[in-house]
C-alpha positions as CSV (number, residue, x, y, z in Angstrom):
1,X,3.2,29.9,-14.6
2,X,5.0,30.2,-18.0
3,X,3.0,30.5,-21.4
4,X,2.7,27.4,-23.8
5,X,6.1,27.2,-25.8
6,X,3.7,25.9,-28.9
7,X,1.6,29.5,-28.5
8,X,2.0,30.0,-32.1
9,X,0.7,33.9,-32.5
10,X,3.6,34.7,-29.6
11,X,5.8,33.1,-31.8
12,X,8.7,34.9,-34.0
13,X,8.4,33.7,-37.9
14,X,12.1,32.7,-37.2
15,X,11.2,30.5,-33.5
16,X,8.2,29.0,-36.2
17,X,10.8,27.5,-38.7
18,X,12.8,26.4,-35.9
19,X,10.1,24.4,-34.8
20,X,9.0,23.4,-37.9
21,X,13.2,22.0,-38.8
22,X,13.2,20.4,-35.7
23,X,9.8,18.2,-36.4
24,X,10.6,17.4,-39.8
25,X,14.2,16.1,-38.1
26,X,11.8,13.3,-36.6
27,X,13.5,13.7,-33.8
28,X,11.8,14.0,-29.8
29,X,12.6,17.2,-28.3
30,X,11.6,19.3,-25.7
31,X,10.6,23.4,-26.1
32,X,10.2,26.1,-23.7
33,X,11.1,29.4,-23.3
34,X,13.6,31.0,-21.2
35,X,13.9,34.0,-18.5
36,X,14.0,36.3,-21.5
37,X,10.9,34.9,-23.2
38,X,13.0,33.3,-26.2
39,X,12.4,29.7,-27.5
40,X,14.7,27.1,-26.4
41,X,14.4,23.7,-28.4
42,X,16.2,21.1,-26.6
43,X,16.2,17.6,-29.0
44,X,16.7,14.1,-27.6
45,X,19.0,12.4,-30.5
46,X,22.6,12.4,-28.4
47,X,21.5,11.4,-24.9
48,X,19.3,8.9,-23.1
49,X,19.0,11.1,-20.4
50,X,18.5,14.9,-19.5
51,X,18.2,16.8,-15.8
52,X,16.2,19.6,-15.2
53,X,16.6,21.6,-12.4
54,X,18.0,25.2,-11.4
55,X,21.5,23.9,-11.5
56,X,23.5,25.7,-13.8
57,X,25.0,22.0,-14.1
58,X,21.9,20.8,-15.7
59,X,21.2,20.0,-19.1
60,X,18.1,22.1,-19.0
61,X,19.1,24.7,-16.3
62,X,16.1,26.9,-15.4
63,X,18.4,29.2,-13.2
64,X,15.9,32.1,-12.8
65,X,13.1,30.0,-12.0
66,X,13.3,30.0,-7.7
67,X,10.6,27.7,-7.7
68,X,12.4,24.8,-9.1
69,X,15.0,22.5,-7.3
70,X,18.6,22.2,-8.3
71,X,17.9,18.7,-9.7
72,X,13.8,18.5,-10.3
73,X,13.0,16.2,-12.3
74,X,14.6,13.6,-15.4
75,X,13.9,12.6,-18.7
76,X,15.1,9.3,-19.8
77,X,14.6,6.9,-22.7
78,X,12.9,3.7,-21.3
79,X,12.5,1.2,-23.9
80,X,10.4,2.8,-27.0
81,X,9.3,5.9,-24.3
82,X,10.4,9.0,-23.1
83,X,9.4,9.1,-19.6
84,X,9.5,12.3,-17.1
85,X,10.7,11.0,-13.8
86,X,10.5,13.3,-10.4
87,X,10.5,10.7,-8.0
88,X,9.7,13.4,-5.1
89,X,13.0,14.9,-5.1
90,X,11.6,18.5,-5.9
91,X,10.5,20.9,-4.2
92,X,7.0,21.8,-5.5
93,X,6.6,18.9,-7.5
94,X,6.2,18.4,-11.1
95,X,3.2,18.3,-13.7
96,X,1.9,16.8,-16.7
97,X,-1.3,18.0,-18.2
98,X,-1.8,19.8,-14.6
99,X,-1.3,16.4,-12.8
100,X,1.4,16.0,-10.5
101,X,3.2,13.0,-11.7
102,X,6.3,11.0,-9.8
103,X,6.9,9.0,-13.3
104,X,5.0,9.0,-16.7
105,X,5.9,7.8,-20.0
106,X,5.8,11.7,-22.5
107,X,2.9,11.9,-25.9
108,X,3.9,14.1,-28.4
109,X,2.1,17.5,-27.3
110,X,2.2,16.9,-23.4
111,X,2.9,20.0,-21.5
112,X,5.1,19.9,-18.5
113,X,5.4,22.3,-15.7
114,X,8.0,22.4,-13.2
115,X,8.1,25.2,-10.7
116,X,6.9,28.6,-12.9
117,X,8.3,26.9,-16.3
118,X,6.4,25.2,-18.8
119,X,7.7,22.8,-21.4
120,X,6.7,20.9,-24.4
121,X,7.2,17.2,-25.1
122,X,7.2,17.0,-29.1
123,X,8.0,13.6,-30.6
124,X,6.8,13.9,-34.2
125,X,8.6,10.3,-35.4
126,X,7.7,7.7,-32.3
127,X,9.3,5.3,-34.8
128,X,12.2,6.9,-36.4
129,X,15.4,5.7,-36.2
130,X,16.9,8.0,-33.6
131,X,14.8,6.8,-31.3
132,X,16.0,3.1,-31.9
133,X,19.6,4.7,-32.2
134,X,19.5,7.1,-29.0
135,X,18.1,3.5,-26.7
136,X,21.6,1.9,-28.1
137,X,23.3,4.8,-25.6
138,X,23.2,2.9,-22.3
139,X,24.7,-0.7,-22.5
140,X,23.9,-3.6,-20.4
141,X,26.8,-4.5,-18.6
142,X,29.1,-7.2,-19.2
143,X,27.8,-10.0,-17.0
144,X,25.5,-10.1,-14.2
145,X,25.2,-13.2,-12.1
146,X,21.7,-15.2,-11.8
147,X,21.6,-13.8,-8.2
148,X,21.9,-9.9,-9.9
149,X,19.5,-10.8,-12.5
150,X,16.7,-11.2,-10.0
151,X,17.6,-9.1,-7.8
152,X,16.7,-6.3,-10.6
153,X,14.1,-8.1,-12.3
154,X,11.8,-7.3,-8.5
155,X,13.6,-3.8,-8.6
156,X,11.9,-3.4,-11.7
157,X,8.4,-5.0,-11.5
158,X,6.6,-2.3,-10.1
159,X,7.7,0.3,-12.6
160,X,5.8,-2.0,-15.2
161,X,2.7,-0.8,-13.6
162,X,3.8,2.7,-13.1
163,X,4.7,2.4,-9.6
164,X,8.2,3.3,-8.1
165,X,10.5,0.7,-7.9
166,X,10.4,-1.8,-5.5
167,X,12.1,-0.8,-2.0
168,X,14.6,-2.8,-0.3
169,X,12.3,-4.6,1.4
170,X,9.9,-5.4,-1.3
171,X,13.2,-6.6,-2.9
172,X,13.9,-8.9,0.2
173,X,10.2,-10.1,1.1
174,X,9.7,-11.8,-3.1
175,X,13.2,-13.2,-3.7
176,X,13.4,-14.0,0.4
177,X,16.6,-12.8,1.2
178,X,18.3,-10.6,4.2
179,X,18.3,-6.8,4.2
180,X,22.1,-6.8,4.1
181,X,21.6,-8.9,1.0
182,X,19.7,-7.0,-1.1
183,X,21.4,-3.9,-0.1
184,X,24.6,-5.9,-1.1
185,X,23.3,-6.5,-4.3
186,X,22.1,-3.1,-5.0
187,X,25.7,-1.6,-4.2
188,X,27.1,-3.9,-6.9
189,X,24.4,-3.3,-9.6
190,X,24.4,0.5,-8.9
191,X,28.6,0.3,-9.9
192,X,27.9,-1.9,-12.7
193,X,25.5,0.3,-13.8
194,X,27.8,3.2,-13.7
195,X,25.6,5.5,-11.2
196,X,28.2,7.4,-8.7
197,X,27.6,8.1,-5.5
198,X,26.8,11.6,-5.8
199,X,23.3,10.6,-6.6
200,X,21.3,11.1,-3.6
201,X,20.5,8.0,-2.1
202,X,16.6,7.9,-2.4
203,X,17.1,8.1,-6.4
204,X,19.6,5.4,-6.8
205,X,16.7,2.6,-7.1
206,X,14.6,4.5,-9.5
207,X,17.4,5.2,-11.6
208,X,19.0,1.6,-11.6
209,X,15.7,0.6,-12.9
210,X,15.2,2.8,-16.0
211,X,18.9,2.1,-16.7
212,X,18.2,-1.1,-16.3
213,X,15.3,-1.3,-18.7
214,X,17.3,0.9,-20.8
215,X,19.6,-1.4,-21.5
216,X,17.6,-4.4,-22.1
217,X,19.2,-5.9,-18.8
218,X,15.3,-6.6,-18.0
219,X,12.6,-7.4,-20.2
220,X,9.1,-7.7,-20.0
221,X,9.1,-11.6,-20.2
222,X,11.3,-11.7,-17.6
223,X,7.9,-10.4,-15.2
224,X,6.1,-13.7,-16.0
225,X,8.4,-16.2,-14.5
């Protein structure tokens, strides 16, 4: 398994001020180290949402590391949190702390581990203004009918427990609707959304929901009604 990224005696006095620019940026960011041992900082200010996997495609692309799947695992913004999603797509499965999460909102500090490569979640500002600029990224869409509206609102409501979203059933038993219906729905809120169809089809719920959240298409009062 790879070292800490925050070992500071391994640390070059040049990889040190590195680090200590990028905190004094305020901005979240993610370190590690790469196949050659060198210190990678990754920060979070231009996107809402980074991949991880052995893709060279990746935004994080840990090509050397067999032990980790072309796409592993995501970090996205969701609301005020950074949030490490696998949602059982990877191979071996991916940790925080040394437990195996499926989704789990990032502290400043937590160590990650995917296959044989360990990162670090830094987030020295939680309330600086490129976090409130970077959830701006993702916009709701234009107009979503009544009918779409609830249709995400029980996509989303187990994710507010720290559950996986709701399945198309789940979706169909609250709101009472056909299979066909929800699946229906789902199509159109996955376009509206602007997820393509090359994501694989067991992610597209989980990802409709963050993006969803994201965007502020679902808040937390709408869980109450």
């Amino acid at each position: 398994m790879g070292r800490d990224p925050l070992e500071r005696h391994a640390s070059t006095p040049e990889e040190l001020r590195d680090r200590l620019a990028a905190e004094r940026r305020g901005t979240p960011f993610l370190i590690y180290r790469d196949a050659e041992a060198r210190q990678v900082i990754v920060e979070l200010a231009d996107a809402a949402r980074v991949t991880i996997g052995r893709s060279s495609r990746s935004d994080i692309a840990l090509c050397w590391d067999g032990e980790v799947s072309r796409l592993h695992a995501v970090v996205e913004l969701v609301g005020a949190n950074w949030v490490l999603s696998d949602d059982r797509l990877s191979r071996n499965g991916s940790f925080v702390n040394g437990n195996r999460v499926h989704s789990r909102a990032l502290r400043s500090g937590d160590q990650i581990v995917v296959g044989d490569t360990r990162l670090a979640f830094i987030a020295p500002d939680q309330d600086s203004e490129s976090v409130t600029r970077t959830a701006g990224l993702i916009p709701a869409p234009a107009a979503l009918t009544p009918a779409q509206r609830r249709v995400l609102v029980a996509l989303c409501r187990p994710v507010l427990e720290d559950q996986v979203a709701a399945s198309n059933r789940e979706i169909a038993d609250e709101l009472v609707l056909a299979i066909d219906t929800v699946k229906g729905a789902l199509s159109r809120l996955f376009t509206a959304f602007g997820i393509d169809s090359e994501v694989p089809q067991n992610q597209k719920r989980a990802l409709l929901a963050r993006r969803a959240m994201q965007a502020g298409a679902v808040r937390a009062e709408d869980f109450d009604q």
